[in-house]
N, C-alpha and C positions, 0 to 999 in steps of 0.2 A: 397569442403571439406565435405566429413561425418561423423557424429559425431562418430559414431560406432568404424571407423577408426584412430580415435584421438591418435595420443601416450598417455603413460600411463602421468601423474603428479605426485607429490609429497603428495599434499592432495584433498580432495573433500573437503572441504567446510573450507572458511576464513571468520572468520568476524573482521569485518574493521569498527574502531570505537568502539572498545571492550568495551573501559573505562568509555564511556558516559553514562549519566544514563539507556536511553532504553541499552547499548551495555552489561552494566553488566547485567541487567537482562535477556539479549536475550543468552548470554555466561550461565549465571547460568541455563536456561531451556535447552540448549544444552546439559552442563556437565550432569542435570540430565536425558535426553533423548535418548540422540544420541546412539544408536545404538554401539554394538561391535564391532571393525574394523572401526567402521567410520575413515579415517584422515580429522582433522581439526585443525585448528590452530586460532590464536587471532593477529590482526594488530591494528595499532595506532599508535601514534607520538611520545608518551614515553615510551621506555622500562620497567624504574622504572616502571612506573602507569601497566604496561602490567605484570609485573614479578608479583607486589603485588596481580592482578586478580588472576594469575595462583597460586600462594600461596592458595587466598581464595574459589576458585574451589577447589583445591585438597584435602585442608579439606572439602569439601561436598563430594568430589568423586574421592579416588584415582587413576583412573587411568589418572586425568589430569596434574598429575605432570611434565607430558615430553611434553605438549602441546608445538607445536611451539608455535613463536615468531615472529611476520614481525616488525619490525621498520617503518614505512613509512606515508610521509606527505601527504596530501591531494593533494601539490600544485606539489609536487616531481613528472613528468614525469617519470624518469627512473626506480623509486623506485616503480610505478605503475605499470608499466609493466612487473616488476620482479614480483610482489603480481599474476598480473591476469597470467600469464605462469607457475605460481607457483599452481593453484588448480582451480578446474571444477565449481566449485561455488563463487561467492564473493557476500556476503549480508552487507549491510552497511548502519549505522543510524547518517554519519556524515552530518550535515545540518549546516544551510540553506543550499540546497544543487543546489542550483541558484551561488551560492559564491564557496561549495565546490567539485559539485559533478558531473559537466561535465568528467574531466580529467580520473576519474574512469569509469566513460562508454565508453570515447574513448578507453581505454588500453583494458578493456573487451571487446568491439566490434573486437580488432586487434586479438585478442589472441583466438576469441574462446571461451572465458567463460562465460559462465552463470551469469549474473546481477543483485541484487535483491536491492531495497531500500522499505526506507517508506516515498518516499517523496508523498505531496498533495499540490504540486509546479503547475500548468498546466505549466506556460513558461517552466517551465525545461523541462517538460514530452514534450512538442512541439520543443523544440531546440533539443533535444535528435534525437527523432525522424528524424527532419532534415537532421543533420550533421552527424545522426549512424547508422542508421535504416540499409540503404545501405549494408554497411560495414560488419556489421551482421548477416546480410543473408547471404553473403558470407562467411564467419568462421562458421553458423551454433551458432553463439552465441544468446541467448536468454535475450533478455533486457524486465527486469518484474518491473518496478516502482508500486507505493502505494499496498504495501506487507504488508501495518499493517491495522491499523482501518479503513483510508484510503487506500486501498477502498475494502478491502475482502470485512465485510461482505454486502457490498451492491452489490459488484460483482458478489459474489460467491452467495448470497440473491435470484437475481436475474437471476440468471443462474439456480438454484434451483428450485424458481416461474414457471419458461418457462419449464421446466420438468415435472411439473403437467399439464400443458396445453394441449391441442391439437396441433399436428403437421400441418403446410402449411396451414394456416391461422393468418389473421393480429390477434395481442395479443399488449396487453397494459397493462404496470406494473406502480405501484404509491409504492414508498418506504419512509416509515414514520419512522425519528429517535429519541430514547429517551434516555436520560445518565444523570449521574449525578454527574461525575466521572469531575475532576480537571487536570492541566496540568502543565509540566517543563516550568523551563527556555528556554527550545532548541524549542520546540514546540510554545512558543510563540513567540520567535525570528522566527521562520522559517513564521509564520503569517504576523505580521507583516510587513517581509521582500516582504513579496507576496503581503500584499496590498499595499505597498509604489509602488509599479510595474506597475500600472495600463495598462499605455502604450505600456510600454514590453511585456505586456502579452498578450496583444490585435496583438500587429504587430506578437508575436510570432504563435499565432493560425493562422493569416491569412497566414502567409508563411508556415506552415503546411499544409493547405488548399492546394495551389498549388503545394506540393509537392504528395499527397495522389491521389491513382487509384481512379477513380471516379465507384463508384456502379451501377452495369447495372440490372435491374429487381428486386431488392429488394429496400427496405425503412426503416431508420428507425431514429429516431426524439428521443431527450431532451430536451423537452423546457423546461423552467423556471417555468408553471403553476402561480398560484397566489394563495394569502392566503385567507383561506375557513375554515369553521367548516366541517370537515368529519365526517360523521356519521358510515363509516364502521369501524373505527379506534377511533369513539368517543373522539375528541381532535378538536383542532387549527389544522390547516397544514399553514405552512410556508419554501417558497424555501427556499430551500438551497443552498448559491454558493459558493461549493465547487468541487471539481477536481469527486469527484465521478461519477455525471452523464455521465460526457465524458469516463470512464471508462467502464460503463454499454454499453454506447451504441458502444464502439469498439468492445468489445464482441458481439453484436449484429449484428455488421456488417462483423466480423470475421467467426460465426456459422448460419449454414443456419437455426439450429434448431428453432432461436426464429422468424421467419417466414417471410415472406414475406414484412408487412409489420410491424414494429416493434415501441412503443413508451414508452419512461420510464420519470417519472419526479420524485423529488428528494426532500424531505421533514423534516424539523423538527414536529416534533407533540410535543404541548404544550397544558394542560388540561385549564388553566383558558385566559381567553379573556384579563387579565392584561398584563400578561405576550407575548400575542401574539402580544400586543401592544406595549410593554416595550422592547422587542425581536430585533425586527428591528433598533429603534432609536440607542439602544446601540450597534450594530453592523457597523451602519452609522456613529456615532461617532467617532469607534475605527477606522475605514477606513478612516474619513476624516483626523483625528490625524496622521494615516500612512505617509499621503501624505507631511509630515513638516521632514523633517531628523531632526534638532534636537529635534522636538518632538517623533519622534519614537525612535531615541536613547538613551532618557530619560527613554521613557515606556520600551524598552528593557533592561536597568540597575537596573529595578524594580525586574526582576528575571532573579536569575543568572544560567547561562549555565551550563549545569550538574547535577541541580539540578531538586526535584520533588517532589508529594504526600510520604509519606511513610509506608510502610508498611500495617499500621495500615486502613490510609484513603483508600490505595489502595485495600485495604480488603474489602471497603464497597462500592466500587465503580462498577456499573452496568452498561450494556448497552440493548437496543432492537432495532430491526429496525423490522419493522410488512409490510409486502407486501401485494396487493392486486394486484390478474392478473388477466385479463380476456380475451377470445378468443373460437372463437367457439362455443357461448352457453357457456360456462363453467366460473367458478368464481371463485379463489381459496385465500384465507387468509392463508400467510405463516408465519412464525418470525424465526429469527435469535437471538439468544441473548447468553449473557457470562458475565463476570467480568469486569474488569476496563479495560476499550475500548483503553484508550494514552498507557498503561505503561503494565503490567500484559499479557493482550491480545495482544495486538502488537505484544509483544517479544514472546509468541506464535505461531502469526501468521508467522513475520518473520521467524522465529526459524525451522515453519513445512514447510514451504515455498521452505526452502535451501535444506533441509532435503528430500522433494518432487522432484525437480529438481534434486539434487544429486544419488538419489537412484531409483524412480518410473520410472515402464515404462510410457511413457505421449505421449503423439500423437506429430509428429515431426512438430515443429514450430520453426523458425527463427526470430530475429530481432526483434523490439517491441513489445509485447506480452502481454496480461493481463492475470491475475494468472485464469481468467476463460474459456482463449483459449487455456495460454500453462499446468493449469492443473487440472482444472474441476473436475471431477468425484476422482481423486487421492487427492485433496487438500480439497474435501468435507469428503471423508473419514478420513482423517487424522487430521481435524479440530474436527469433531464429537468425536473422538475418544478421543482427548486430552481435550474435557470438554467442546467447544462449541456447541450451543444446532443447530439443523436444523429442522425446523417441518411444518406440515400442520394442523394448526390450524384448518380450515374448509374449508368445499366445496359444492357449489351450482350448 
């Protein structure tokens, strides 16, 4: 199949999960972005809740008033594959998506269409992989998981960093993150839900493992590092495990650019030595808590799904990730940064994301893909454009 040759659809770009808190806000930077002629439309489980959006879009922006409409469940097979035959895009912020958001990549993998979420699931992103990858390549559909905070800007940070470097030579990136920004209900269920997994997630990496080409003449490595006072960065540095680094380094092994032999690790940066200490415990804590179901269903009725910061907090809400690459002689200080990282940014990032695949020309990739292979140099421009900063801080 090529995509060129696709019959025509109905729309370019659905999103699925309209209603949720990230969905309204990703729907509201659509209404106010999207391009003339875009077709796009809004999906989710309730009409009412779907009708009431397109009501309050259209008072921002009339020309949403005729916005489609998909009705469709998470768990609805049929209803799925009418959604992804139905348009060339489908982005979607319904989580956990361990629970909801297989069935949506199978219908996408069959149909051909374009994938996007914001999950920071690894099992998901390894069982996908798995059971679709295949598939995928076959229909020419492109399956792009962690499309928000998780994991642009440390993807797209990092693809960035290896830009400034020298070509065909080993290079080694250290990405350090700083926020201060708060999170939903849905975001903390979808947490949670991923450290209650431990197990799952381990057998899911390893059956990924034996599924994945093995790399002939290049290398390139995420390890964990350990926690350290860095002085290029002026802070704590403590791992981070999160879905990111496995992100970065697909890209790395995707693009011959970041070289030969390639090594990324993955950091929180905190300024006082309490806090780098108080950092991990409370993290340990909340993981061991995971592991009790009804202690994690407790902490998850703490906050409620759908909800979030608002408005006000989300206005004050920042983020940085500061890079350090080096290779070839060369030393380069990058940072990436913007506004509120969970909620604002996201729906951004999602938003230019769909808007990227649907519209840019992008270098022809199939099947699992991170937004830094399937659209690099297009989604850097369009992130910059729409108010996320990219820069070189300095160079030695």
């Amino acid at each position: 199949m090529n995509r060129q040759n696709e019959a025509p659809r109905p729309l370019d770009v659905v999103l699925f999960g309209a209603t949720g808190f990230v969905g309204v806000l990703t729907a509201e930077y659509l209404a106010a972005h999207a391009p003339e002629g875009l077709r796009w439309g809004l999906a989710g489980r309730s009409r009412a809740k779907l009708e009431r959006l397109r009501d309050r879009l259209a008072a921002l922006q009339p020309s949403c008033t005729e916005l489609p409409l998909l009705e469709t469940d998470a768990d609805d097979e049929e209803a799925l594959r009418e959604l992804a035959r139905s348009t060339r895009v489908v982005a979607t912020t319904v989580g956990p998506y361990i629970l909801y958001g297989e069935k949506l990549v199978a219908a996408c993998a069959e149909a051909g269409t374009d994938y996007l979420d914001l999950t920071g699931e690894a099992e998901f992103i390894d069982r996908t992989y798995v059971r679709h990858d295949a598939r995928a390549r076959e229909t020419c559909a492109r399956i792009v998981h962690a499309c928000g905070f998780d994991s642009v800007p440390h993807d797209l940070g990092a693809y960035f960093t290896v830009k400034q470097l020298p070509e065909g030579v080993p290079l080694s990136v250290d990405g350090f993150v700083r926020s201060n920004a708060v999170f939903s209900g849905g975001t903390f269920a979808s947490a949670l839900t991923a450290m209650g997994r431990g197990p799952q997630m381990l057998l899911a990496a390893r059956e990924r493992r034996l599924h994945e080409p093995r790399q002939v003449g290049r290398r390139v490595r995420t390890p964990a590092g350990s926690p350290h006072f860095n002085g290029a960065v002026g802070a704590w540095a403590l791992p981070l495990p999160t879905v990111d680094p496995a992100i970065v380094g697909r890209s790395a092994r995707a693009l011959e650019r970041y070289g030969p032999d390639f090594r990324y690790r993955h950091f929180a940066s905190v300024k006082t030595l309490p806090m780098a200490l108080g950092g991990p415990a409370a993290v340990g804590t909340l993981v061991a808590a995971a592991q009790v179901r009804p202690v994690r269903e407790w902490l998850m009725g703490r906050y409620e799904a759908g909800q979030g910061p608002d408005a006000e907090r989300r206005g004050r809400s920042w983020f940085t990730v500061r890079f350090v690459g080096e290779g070839g002689g060369r030393q380069v200080f990058t940072e990436v940064s913007g506004g509120d990282p969970g909620y604002g940014e996201t729906a951004k990032m999602l938003a230019e994301s769909a808007l990227c695949l649907a519209l840019d020309k992008l270098p022809e990739t199939s099947g699992q893909v991170t937004t830094a292979t399937a659209m690099g140099d297009a989604l850097l421009e369009r992130l910059t454009a729409a108010g996320i900063r990219f820069r070189v801080a300095a160079v030695r």
